[in-house]
C-alpha positions as CSV (number, residue, x, y, z in Angstrom):
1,X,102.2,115.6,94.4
2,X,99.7,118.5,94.8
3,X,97.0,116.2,93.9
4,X,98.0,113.7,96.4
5,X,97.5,116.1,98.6
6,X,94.5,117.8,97.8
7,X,92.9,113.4,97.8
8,X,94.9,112.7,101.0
9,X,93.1,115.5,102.6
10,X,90.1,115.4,100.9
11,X,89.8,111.6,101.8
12,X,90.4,113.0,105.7
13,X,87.7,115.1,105.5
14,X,85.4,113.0,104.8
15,X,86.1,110.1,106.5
16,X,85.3,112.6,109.7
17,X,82.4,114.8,108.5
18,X,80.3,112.0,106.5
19,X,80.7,108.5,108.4
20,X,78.2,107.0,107.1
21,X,80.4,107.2,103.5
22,X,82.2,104.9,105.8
23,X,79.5,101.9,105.0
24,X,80.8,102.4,101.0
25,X,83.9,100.5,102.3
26,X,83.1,97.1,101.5
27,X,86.5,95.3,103.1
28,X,84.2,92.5,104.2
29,X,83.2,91.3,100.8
30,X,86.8,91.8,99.7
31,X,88.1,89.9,101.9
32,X,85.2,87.3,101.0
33,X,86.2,87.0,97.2
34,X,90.2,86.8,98.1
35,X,89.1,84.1,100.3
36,X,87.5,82.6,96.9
37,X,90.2,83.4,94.5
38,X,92.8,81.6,96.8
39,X,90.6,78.8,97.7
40,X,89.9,78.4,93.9
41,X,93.3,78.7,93.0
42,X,94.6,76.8,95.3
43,X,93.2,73.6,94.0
44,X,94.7,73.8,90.7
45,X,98.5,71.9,90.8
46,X,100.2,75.0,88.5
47,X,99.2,77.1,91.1
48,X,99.3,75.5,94.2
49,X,102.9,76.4,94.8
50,X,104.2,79.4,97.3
51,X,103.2,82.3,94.9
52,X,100.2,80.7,93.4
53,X,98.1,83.6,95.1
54,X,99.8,86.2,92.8
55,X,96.7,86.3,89.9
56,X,94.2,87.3,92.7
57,X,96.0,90.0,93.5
58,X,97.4,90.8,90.1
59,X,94.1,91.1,88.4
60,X,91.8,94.0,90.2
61,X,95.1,95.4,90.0
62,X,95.8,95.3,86.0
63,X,91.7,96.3,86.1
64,X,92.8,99.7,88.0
65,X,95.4,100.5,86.3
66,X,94.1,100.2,82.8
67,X,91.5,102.2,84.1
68,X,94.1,104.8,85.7
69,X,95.6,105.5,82.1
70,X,92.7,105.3,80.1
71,X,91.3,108.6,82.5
72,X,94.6,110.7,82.8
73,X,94.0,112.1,79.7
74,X,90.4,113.0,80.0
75,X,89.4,116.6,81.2
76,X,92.6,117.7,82.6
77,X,92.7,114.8,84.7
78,X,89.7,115.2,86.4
79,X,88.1,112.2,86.1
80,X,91.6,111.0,87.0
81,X,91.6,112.2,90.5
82,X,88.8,111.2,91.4
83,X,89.4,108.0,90.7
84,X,92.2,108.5,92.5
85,X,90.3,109.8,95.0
86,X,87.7,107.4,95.6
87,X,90.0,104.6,95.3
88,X,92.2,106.1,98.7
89,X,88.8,107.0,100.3
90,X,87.8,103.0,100.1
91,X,91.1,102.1,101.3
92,X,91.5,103.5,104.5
93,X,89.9,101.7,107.3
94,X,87.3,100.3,106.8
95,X,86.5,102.5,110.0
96,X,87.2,105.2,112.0
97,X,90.2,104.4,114.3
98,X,89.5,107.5,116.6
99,X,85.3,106.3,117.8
100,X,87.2,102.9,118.0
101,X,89.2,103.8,120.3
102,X,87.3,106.4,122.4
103,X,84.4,103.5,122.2
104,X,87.1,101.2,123.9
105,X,87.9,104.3,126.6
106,X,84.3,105.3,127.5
107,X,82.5,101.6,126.9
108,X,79.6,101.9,129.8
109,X,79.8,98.3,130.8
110,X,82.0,95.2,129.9
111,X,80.0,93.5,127.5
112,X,80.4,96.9,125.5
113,X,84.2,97.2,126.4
114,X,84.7,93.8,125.2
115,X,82.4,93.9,121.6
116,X,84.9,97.7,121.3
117,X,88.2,95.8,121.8
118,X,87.8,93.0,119.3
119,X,86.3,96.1,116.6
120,X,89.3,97.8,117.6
121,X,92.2,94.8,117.4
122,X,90.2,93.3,113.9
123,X,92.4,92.6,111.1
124,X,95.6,92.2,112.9
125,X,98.2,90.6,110.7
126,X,100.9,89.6,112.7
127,X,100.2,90.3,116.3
128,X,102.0,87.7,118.8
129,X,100.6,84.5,120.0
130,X,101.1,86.1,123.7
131,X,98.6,88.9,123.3
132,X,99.0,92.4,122.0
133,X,99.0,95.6,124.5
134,X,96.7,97.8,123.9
135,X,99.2,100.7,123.1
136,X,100.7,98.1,120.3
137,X,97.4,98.0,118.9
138,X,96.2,101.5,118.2
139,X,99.9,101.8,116.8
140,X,99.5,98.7,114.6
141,X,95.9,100.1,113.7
142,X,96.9,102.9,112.4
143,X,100.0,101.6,110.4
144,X,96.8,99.6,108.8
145,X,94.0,101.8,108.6
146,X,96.2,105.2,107.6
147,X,100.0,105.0,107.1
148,X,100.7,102.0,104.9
149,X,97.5,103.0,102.5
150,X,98.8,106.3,102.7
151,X,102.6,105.7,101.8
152,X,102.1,103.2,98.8
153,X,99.3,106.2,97.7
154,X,101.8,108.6,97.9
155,X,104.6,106.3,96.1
156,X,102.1,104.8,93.5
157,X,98.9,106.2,93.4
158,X,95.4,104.7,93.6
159,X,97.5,101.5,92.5
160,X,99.6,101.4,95.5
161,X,96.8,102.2,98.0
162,X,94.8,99.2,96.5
163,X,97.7,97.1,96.1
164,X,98.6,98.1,100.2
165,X,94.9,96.7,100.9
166,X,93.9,93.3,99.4
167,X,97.7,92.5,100.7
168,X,96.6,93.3,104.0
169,X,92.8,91.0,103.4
170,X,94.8,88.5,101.5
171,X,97.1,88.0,104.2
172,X,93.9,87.7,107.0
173,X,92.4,85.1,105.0
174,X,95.5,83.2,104.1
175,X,94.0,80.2,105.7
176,X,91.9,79.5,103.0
177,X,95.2,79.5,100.4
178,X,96.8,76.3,100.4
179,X,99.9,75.9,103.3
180,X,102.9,76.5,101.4
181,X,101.1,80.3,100.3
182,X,100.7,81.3,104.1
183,X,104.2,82.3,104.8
184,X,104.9,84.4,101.3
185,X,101.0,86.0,102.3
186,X,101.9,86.8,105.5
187,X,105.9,88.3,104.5
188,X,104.1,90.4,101.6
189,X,101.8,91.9,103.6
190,X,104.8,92.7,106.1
191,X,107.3,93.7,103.7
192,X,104.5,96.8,102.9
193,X,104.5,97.8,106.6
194,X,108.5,97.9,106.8
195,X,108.7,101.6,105.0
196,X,105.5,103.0,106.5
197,X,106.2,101.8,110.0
198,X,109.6,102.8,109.8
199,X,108.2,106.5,108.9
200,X,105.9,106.3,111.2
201,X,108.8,106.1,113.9
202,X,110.9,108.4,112.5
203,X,107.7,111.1,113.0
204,X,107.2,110.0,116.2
205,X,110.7,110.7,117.1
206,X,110.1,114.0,115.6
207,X,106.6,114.4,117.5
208,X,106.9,113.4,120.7
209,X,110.2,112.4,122.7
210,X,112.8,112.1,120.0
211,X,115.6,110.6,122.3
212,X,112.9,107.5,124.1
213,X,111.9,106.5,120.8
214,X,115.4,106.4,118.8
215,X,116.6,104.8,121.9
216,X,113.7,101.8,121.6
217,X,114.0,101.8,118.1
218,X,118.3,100.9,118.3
219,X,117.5,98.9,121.2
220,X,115.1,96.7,119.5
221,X,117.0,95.8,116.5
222,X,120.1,95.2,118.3
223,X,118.2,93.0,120.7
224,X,117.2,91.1,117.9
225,X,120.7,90.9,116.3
226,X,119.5,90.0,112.5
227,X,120.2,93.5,111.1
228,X,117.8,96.2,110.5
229,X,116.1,95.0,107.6
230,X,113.7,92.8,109.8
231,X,109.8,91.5,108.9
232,X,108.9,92.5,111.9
233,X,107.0,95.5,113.4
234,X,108.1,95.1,117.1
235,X,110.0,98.3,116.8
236,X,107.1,100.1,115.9
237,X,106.1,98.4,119.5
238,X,109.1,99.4,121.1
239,X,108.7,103.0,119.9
240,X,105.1,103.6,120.9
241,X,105.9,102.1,124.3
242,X,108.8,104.3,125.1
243,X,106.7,107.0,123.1
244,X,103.7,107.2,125.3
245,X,105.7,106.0,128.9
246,X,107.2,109.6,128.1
247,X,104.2,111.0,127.9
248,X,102.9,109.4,131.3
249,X,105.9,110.6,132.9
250,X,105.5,114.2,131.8
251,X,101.2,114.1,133.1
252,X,102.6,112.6,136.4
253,X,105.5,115.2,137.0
254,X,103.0,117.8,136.1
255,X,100.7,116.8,138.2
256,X,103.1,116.1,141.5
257,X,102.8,112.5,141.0
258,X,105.1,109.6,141.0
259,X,106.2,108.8,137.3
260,X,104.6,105.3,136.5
261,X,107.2,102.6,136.4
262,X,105.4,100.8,132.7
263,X,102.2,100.3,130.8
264,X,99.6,99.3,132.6
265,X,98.4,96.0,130.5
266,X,101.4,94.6,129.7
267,X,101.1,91.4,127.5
268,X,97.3,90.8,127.8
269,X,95.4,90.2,124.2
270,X,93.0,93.2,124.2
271,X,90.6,91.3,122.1
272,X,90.4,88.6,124.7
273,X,91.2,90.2,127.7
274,X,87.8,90.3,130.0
275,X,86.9,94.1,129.7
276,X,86.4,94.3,133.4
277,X,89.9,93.9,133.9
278,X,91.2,96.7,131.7
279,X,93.0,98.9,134.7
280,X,91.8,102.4,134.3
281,X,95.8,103.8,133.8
282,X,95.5,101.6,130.4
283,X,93.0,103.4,129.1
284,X,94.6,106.7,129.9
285,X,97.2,105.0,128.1
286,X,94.9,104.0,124.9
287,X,94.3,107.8,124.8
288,X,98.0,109.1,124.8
289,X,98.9,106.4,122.1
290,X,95.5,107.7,119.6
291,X,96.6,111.4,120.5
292,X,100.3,110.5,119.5
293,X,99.2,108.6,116.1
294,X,97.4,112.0,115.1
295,X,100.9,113.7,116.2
296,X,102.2,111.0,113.4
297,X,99.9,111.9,110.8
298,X,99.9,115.4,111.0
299,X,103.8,115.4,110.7
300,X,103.2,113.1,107.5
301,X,101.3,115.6,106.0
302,X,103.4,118.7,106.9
303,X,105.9,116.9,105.0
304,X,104.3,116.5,102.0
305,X,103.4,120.1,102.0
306,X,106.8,120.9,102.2
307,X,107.5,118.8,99.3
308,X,104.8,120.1,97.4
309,X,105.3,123.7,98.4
310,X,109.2,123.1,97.3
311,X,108.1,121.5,93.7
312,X,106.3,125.1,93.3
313,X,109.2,126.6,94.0
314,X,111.6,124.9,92.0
């Protein structure tokens, strides 16, 4: 767990002080050989069926783990962890979610808004046909770029990280798999953001405004009426609404100013929305959400100190 640590961290670092390492994340040609695999697989009958997409997957997988025990003996594990390392570093992303966003905020014109918000909303799994808010998409962003990379780390190693990603690219280019492979692409890809974006919650709770975002969280499963066990991130939705309207009403009462009644864009699609449009409150809005996923992440890794300070310990 130490060592998780010590890459999560490490991985952090990096990604902030050297950004052009950031150009070693080659997500675009990943996502052009998954695209290959599930094209070339799917026009062969045995694997045409609904899990016919499993072997592209399965192998760079098998390839990384071989590889994972064939180092963890070598020098102490060194070579080991960095593996481990580099495979986490190439995972994240593939960029910077905070110059996304504060590109989207600060954008001088709306050409430059507009070429910011479709950066910003790329790779979007399952966002709704009606347009995603921009406060859903920093949350959803993050779930993607940090939290669901950094949960199946955590759980399985550089395995679970890599496993995390080509889910997340195999599910954007499910198009190219034959029909009856979309739906299991899509629900795989889903069923890894349940845990992480139910964490992710839970530490907001714990960051921000604990009582706003149980109370969207309850509200939104009980709204939906199918349990809780749902493939479906809207509660992380609910949460970061009721998360950052909190935090608008706090600015505005500290300021002597009438609390806003709700988020300023509503439903619009920010990747399609015309830039010029984008009311200024939603960008103060876009702001609150990025400062509350940081809240998010640094409570994920005070955790895991705890857990590693307690395995000292014990």
């Amino acid at each position: 767990m130490s060592a998780a640590l010590v890459a999560v961290v490490l991985s952090l670092v990096l990604d902030h002080l050297a950004p052009a390492a950031q150009r070693l994340r080659q997500h675009a040609l990943a996502s052009a050989l998954l695209r290959d695999a599930l094209e070339s697989l799917g026009r062969q009958p045995s694997l045409a069926g609904r899990w016919g997409w499993l072997p592209a997957l399965a192998l760079p997988l098998l390839v990384l783990a071989v590889l994972q025990w064939v180092l963890s003996g070598w020098l102490y594990g060194l070579p080991g962890f960095l593996l481990q390392l580099a495979v986490l570093f190439l995972c994240w992303g593939p960029r910077d979610l905070d110059l996304d966003v504060e590109a989207v905020a600060s954008a001088p014109d709306a050409d430059s808004r507009r070429h910011a918000l479709v950066e910003l909303s790329e790779g979007c799994v399952d966002c709704a046909p009606s347009g995603t808010p921009l406060v859903h998409t920093v949350f959803r962003q993050g779930l993607s770029r940090w939290f669901g990379v950094l949960f199946w780390f955590l759980l399985l190693g550089a395995f679970g990280a890599l496993m995390y990603r080509l889910a997340q690219l195999a599910a954007r280019e499910r198009a190219a798999a034959p029909e009856a492979q979309h739906e299991p692409l899509r629900q795989f890809a889903l069923l890894l953001d349940w845990a992480p974006a139910q964490l992710m919650c839970l530490a907001l709770a714990l960051a921000a405004h604990f009582d706003a975002v149980l109370a969207a969280w309850r509200d939104w499963h009980a709204g939906r009426g199918e349990g809780w066990f749902v493939l479906d991130l809207g509660f992380l939705d609910a949460a970061a609404r009721a998360s950052v309207r909190e935090e608008l009403i706090e600015d505005a009462l500290d300021e002597g100013l009438p609390p806003p009644l709700d988020l300023e864009l509503g439903g619009a699609d920010p990747s399609l929305a015309s830039a010029a449009e984008i009311p200024a409150g939603a960008l103060r809005e876009l702001r609150d959400a990025m400062g509350l996923v940081w809240r998010v992440l640094l409570v994920w890794l005070s955790v895991l100190a705890l857990f590693v300070l307690a395995g000292y310990v014990g």
